[in-house]
N, C-alpha and C positions, 0 to 999 in steps of 0.2 A: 375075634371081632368079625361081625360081619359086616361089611359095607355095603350103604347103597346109595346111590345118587339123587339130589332133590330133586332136581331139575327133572330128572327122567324119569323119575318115580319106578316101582314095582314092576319090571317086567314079569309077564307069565314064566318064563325060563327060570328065573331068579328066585321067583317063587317056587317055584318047584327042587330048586337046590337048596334052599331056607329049607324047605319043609323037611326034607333028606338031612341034612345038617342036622335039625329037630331034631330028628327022628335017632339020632345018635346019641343022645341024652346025654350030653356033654354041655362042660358050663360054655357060654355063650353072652357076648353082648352084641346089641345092635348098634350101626351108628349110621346117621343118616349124615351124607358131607353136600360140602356146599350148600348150605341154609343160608347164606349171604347171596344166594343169586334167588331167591322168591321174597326174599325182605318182607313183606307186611303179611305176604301168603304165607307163610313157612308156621304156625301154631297149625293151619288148617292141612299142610302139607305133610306134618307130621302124624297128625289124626288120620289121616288119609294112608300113611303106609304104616301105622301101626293097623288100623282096620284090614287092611289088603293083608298083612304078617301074622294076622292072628294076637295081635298083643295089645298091655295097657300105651296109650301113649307117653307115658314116664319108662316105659322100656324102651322108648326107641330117643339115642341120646343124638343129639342136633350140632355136627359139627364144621369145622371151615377148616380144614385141614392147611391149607394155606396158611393159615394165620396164626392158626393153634385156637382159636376159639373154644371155647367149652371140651380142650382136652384132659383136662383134670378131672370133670365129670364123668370122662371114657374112662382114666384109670380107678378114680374110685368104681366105679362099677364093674372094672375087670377085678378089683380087690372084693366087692359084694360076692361076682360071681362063683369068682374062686377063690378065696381066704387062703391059699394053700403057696399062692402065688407074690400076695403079699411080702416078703423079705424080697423075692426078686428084683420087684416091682420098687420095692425101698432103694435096692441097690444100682438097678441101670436105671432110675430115674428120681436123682437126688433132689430137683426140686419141687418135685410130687407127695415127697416123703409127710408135711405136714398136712395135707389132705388126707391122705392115709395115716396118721395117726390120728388126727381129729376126727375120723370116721370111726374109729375104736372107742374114742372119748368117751362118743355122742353115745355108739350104743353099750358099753361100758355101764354108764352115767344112766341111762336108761332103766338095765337090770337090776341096776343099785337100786334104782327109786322103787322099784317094785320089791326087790329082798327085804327093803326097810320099812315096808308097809307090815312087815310082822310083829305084833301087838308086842310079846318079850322083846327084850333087845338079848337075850344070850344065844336063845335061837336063830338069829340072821346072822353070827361070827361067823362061821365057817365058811358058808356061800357070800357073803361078802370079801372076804378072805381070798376066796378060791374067784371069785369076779374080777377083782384089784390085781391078783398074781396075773392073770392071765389077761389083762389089758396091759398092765406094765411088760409082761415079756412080749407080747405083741408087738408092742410100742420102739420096745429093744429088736426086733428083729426086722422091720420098719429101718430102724438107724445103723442095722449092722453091728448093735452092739453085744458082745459076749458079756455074759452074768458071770463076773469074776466075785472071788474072796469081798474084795472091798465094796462093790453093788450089791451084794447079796447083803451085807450089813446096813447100806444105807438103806435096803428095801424092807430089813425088816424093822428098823426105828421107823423108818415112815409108816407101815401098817400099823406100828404099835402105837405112834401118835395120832393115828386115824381113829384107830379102835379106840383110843383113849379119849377121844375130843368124841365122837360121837356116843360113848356113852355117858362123856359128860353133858350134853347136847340133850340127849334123852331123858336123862334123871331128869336136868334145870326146866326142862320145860313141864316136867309134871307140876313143878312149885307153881305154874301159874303165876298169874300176874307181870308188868310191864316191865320189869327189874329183871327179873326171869327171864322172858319172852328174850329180850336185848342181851343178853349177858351170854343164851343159848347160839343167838344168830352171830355173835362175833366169834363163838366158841366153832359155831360150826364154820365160818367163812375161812377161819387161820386154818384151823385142819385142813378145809379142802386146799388151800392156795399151799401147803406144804407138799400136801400128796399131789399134784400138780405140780409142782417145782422139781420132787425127787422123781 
């Protein structure tokens, strides 16, 4: 994490330790604290030292370290940065943990959407399969949890009632019509809300 002051904005020095830092190609976040002392300034404030830093201003994250203000935003983005850090992060910072799973979800949930844009439905099992495995164990190492005998069974009835609801999901909606269409969307909402629950 790299700090910097709002108030004081960019010094040249600072800049030039960023840039070295950079230049280490190591993962890295920005955070800019004290954004509670420029109040109405601080969107402009933050433009301003991501321009001087060389970055988007959605890298540079706005915090109040006093207060804890937008520090959830710091760990997810320390989980962005370095995915590697994630279980740590789960465990010396237990109320952070669903922020970081719900960051898995989202892009989880994402790659799903795009696996499933494959016209076959036998073609996207696998990479769906290997998507779903590997957001759940994510998820689990997030919580500390170990894949024992008895999770490894509830995780493969939930992938099997995934696969199963979404290929019924698929078929029903080739039938067309409103009967279908409804019958598909409750078929798909219970699957997801399982695979979500397990």
């Amino acid at each position: 994490i790299i700090l910097f002051d709002a108030i004081q904005g960019i010094k040249k020095t600072e800049k030039e330790i960023f840039d070295e830092l950079k230049s280490l190609h190591k993962p890295f976040v920005v955070a800019l604290n004290k954004v509670d002392m420029v109040k109405q300034d601080a969107p402009g404030v933050i433009q301003l030292a991501a321009k001087h830093l060389e970055l988007e201003p959605s890298q540079v994250i706005p915090i109040v370290a006093k207060d804890g203000k937008n520090l959830d935003q710091l760990v997810v983005a320390i989980a962005v940065a370095d995915p590697t850090i994630v279980a740590a992060l789960g465990s010396a910072l237990p109320e952070y943990r669903w922020k970081l799973a719900w960051r898995s979800i989202i892009s989880a949930s994402s790659i799903s959407a795009a696996i499933a844009l494959i016209p076959l439905p036998v073609l996207d099992f696998g990479p769906l399969i290997i998507n779903q495995s590997v957001m759940v164990l994510g998820i689990a190492r997030v919580y500390n949890y170990k894949i024992n005998l008895e999770r490894a069974r509830e995780l493969v009835v939930t992938f099997g009632m995934g696969f199963l609801g979404r290929m019924l999901f698929q078929e029903l909606s080739k039938l067309g019509g409103l009967p279908g269409w409804i019958l598909s969307a409750a078929i798909a909402a219970s699957t997801t809300v399982v695979m979500g629950y397990a």
